[in-house]
C-alpha positions in Angstrom: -17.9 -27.8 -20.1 -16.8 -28.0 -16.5 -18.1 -25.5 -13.9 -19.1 -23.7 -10.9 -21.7 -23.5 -8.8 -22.0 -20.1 -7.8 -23.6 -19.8 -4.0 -26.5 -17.3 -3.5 -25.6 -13.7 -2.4 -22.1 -14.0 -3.8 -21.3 -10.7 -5.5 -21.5 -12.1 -9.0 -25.3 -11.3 -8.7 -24.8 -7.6 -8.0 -22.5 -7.6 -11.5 -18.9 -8.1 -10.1 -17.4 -10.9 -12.3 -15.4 -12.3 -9.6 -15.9 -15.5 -7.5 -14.3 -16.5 -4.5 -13.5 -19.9 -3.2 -15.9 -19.3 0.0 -18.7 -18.2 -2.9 -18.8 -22.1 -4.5 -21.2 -24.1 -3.7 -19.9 -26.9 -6.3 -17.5 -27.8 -8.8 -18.3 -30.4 -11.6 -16.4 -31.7 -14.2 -12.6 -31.4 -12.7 -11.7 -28.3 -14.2 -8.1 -27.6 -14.0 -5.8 -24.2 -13.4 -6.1 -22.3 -16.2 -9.1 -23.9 -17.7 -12.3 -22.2 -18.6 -15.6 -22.6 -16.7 -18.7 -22.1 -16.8 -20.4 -20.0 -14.0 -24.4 -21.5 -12.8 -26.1 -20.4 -10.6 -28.3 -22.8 -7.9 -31.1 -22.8 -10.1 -28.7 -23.8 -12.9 -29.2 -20.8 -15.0 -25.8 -20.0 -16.8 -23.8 -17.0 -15.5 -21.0 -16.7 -18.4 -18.1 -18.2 -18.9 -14.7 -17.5 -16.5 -11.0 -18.9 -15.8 -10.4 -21.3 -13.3 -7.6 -21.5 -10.4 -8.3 -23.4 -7.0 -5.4 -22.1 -5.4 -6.2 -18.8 -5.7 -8.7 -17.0 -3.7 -10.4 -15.7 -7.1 -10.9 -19.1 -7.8 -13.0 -17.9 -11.1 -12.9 -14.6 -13.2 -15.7 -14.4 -15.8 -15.0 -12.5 -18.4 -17.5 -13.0 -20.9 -21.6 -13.8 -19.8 -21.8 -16.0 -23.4 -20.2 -19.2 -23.8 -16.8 -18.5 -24.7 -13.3 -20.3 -25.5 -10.2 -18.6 -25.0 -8.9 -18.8 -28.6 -7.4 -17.1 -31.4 -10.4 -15.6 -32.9 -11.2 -14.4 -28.9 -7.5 -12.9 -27.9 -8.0 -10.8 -31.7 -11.1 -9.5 -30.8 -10.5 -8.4 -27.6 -7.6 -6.9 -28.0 -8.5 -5.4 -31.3 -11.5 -3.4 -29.1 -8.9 -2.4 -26.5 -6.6 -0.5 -28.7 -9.2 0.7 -30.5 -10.4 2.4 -27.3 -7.0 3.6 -27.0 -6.7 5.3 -30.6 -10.0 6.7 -29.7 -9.4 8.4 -26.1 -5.5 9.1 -26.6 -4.7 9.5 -30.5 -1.0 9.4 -31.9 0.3 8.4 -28.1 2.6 5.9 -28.3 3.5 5.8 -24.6 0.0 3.6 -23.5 -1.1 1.0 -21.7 -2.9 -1.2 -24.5 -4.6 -4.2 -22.6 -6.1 -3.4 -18.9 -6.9 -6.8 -17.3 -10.4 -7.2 -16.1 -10.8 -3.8 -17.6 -10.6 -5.1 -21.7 -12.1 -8.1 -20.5 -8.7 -10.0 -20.5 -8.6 -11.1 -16.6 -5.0 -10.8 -15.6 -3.7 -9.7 -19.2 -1.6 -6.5 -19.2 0.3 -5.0 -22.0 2.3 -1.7 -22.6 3.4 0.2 -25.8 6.7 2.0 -25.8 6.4 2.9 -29.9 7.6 0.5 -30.9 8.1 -2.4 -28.4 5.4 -4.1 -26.9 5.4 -5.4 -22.8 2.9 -8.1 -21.5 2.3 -9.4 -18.1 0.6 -12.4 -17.6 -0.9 -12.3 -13.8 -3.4 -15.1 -13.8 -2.5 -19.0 -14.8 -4.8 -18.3 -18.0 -3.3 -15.9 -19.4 0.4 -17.4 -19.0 -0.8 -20.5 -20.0 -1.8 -18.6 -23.7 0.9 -16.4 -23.8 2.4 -17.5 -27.1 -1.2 -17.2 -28.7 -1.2 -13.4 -27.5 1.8 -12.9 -28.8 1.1 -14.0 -32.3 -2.2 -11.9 -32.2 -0.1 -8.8 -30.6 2.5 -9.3 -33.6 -0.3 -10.1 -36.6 -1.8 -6.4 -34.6 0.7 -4.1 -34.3 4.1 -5.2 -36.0 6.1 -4.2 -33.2 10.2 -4.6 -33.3 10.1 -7.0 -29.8 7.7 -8.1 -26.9 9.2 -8.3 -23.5 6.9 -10.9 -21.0 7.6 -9.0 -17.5 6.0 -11.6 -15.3 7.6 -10.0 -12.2 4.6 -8.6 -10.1 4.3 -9.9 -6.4 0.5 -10.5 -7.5 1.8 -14.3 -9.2 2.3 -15.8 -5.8 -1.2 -15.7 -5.0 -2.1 -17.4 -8.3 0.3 -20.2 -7.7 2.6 -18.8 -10.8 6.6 -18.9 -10.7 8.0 -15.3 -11.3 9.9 -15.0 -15.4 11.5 -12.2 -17.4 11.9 -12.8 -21.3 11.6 -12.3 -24.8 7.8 -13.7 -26.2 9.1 -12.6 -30.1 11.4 -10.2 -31.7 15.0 -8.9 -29.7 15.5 -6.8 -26.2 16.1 -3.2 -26.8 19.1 -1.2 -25.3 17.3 1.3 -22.5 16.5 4.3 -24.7 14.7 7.4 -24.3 11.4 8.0 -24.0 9.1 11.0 -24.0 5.8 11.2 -21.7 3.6 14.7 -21.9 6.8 16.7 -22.4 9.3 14.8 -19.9 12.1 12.7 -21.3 12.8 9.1 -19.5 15.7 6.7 -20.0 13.2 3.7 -20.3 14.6 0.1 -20.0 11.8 -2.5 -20.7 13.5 -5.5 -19.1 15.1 -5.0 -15.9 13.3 -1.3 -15.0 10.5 -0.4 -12.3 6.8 -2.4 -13.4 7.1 -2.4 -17.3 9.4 0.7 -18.0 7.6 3.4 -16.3 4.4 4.4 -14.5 2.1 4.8 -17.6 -0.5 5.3 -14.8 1.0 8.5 -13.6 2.1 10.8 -16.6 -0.8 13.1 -16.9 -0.8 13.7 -13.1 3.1 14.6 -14.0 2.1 17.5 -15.9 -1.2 18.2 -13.7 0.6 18.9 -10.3 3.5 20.7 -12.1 1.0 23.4 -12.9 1.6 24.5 -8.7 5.8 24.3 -9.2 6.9 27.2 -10.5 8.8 29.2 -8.5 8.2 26.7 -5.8 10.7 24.7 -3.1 9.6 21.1 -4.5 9.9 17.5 -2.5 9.3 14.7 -4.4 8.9 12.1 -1.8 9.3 8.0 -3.0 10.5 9.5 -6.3 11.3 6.4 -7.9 12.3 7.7 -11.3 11.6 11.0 -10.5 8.1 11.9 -12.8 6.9 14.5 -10.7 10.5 16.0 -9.5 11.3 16.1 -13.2 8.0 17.9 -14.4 8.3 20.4 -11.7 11.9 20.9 -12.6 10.7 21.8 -16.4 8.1 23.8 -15.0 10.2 26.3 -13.5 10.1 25.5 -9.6 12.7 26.6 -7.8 14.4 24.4 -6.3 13.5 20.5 -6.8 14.7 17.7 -4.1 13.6 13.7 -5.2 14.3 10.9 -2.2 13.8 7.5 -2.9 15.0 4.6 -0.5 16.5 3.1 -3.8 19.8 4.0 -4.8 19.2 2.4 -8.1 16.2 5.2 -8.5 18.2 7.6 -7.2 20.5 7.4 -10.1 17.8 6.8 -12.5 16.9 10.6 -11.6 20.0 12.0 -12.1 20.1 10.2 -15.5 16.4 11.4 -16.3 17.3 15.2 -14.9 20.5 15.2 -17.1 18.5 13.7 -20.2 16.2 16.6 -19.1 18.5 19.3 -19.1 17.6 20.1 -15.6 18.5 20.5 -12.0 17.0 17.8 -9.5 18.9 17.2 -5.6 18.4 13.2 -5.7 18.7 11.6 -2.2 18.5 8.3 -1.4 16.9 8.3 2.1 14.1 6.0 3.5 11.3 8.6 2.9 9.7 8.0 6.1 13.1 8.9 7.9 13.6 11.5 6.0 9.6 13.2 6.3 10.5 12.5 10.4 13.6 14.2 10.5 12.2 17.2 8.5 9.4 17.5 10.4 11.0 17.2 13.5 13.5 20.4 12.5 10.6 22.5 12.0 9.0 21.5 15.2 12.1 22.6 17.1 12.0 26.1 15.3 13.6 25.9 11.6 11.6 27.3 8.9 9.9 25.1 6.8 12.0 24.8 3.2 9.3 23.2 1.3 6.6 25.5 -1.0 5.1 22.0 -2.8 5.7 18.4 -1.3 4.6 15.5 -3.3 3.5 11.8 -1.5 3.4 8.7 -4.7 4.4 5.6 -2.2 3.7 2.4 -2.9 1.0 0.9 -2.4 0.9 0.3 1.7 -1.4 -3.2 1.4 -2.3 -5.7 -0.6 -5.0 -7.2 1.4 -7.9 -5.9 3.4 -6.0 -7.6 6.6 -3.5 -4.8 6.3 -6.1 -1.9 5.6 -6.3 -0.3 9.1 -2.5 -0.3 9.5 -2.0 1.1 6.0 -4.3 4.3 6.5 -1.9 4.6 9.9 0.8 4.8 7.4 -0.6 7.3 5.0 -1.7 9.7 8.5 1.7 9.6 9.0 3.2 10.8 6.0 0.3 13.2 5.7 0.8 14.7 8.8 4.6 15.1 8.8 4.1 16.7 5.1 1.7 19.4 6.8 4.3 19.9 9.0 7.1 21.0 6.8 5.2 22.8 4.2 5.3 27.1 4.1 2.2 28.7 4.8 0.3 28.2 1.4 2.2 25.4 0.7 0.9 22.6 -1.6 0.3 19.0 -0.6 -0.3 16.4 -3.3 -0.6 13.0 -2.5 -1.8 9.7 -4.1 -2.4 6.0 -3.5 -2.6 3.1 -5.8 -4.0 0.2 -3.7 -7.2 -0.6 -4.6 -8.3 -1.7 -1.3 -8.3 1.6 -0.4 -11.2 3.9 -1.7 -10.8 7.5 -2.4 -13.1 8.1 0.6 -10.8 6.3 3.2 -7.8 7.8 1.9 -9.4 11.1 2.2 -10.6 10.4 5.5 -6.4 9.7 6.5 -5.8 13.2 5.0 -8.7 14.6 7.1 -7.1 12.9 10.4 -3.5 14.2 9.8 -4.6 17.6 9.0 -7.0 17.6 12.6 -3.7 16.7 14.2 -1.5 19.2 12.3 -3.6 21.4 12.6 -4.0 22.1 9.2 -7.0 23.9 7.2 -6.4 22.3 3.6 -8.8 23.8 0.5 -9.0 21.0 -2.3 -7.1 22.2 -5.4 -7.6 18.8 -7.8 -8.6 15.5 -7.9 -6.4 13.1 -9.7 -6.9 9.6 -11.0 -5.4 7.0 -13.5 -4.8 7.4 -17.2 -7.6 6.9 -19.8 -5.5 3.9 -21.2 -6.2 2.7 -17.9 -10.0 2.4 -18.1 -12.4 1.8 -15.1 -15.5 -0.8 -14.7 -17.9 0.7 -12.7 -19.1 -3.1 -11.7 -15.4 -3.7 -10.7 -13.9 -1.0 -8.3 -10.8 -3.0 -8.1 -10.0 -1.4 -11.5 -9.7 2.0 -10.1 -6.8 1.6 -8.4 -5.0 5.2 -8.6 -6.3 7.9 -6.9 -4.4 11.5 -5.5 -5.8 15.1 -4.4 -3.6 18.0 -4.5 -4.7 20.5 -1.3 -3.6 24.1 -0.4 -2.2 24.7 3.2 -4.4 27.9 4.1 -2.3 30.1 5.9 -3.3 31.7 9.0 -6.4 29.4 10.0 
């Protein structure tokens, strides 16, 4: 088998399962993209067994520390385990994300269930290179009606791979409704936001809704309006969604109609529109908002852009502080990895110094249980959100 070897001190040895390119010391036996490898270290004692792609940084992801091939007997193991996890943390939920990448031991491997239609991404030149064998496993698994490949993510460029949209086995479905912990979506599994909704997000749906009734609520980048929709059915008061997207914009309206429920849907750049609201309250209006919500996307996608990213999320922070009601409610939440729960705290802590706010911790919020977490690989905690009272008065 060709391989790698791995250089001392690279983070493999502290139980990461990634290697970068500045971590080989050697590679022997021309391996090619998508090949497997095996991982030595520079005493030549085997380190497991990983995919291969020189053009991406991750130049190897190990994810098994036998000697493994990626075959059919693998793919129905593996995935057999994930959904059993699934059926195990989240009985009879049929809105779930099945396979978690890294996370089920399936580097780069992704697929959503939406009852009974299945969704894979393939991020890594592995995976997409086997996509045909997953989808015989998925379809000898779980029967499903159609699986959708939604190899769209900005995250193919850096493994080399050529974006594609298409049907692995079975026939599109027409966009049709689906229900996530009590709030109804008009779900279209080819052409809608990631793979049909943010699986990630539903609990936290229902989790900040809790604060809404009776409440002036701001959903801020709303997308298909999750949270504004929740509140809505919660009884707040009054519920206003902006997205920059006009296409989201009407997805709301759709999704609050489906919902049977008022929701004001703007189509604003949220940052203009957190400025200009801010800015009327700091020339005297009174605030108009009880419970503001913050679910951007993500503000980097590399460690380059950290620093300016955190100056992002102070801003946002600080203009929310700004418009809420004493006693108002602030939640907010990030999904880049590169930024810990710490750091994005610490932005929080910044805007509310400049407000000034004094803000009491109310929740914590994080990812779905279908969306599992290595504690060896921090990059699978990606999702991560507080919800904090303003105290009035302070």
């Amino acid at each position: 088998m060709a391989g790698l070897v791995v250089a001392p001190r690279a983070r493999i040895f502290q139980g990461h399962d990634w290697v970068y390119g500045t971590e080989v010391r050697k590679v022997f036996g021309d391996p090619q993209p998508g090949d497997v490898v095996a991982l030595r270290d520079f005493k030549d004692h085997f380190l497991g067994s990983a995919i291969f792609n020189p053009h991406s940084q991750i130049v190897a992801r190990r994810f098994s520390r036998r000697k493994q091939k990626l075959d059919r007997d693998f793919f129905f193991r593996r995935i057999s385990q994930s959904i059993d996890v699934r059926n195990r943390l989240m009985p009879g939920e049929k809105l779930r994300r099945l396979v978690w990448s890294e996370s089920d031991g399936l580097p780069g491997l992704i697929v959503d269930q939406y009852a009974r239609y299945l969704v894979v991404q393939a991020l890594t030149v592995a995976m997409e290179m086997r996509l045909d064998l997953i989808g015989d496993v998925l379809q000898e698994l779980l029967e499903p009606e159609g699986i959708i490949v939604r190899n769209d993510s900005p995250m193919l460029a850096a493994e080399g791979l050529e974006p594609f949209t298409g049907m692995l086995t079975g026939t599109a479905p027409m966009p049709f409704e689906a229900s996530g912990r009590g709030v109804r979506f008009l779900v279209d599994l080819e052409f809608g936001q990631k793979t049909g909704l943010y699986l990630d997000q539903l609990d936290n749906y229902a989790a900040v809704a809790e604060f809404a009734r009776g409440k002036r609520v701001l959903d801020c980048f709303c997308n298909q309006g999750g949270f504004a929709l929740a509140c809505a059915l919660a009884g707040a008061e009054q519920v206003t969604a902006v997205d920059v997207s006009e296409e989201a914009v009407a997805a709301v309206r759709r999704n609050a109609t489906l919902n049977g429920v008022e929701v004001e849907a703007v189509a604003d750049n949220a940052f203009d529109f957190l400025k200009s609201e801010s800015n009327r309250v700091r020339e005297g209006a009174e605030p108009k908002w009880d419970l503001i919500i913050l679910d951007p996307p993500s503000f980097t996608r590399s460690k380059k852009s950290l620093h300016d990213a955190m100056r992002g999320y102070k801003e946002i922070h600080l203009r929310a502080m700004k418009m809420l009601a004493p006693g108002g409610i602030l939640s907010t939440f990030c999904c880049s990895h590169h930024a810990s729960a710490e750091l994005f705290q610490d932005s929080i802590r910044e805007a509310a110094i400049d407000a000034p706010a004094t803000l009491r911790l109310m929740a914590r919020h994080g990812q779905r249980p279908d969306h599992p977490v290595l504690l060896n690989l921090p990059e699978t905690e990606y999702l991560k959100g507080f919800t904090f009272e303003l105290l009035p008065g302070r």
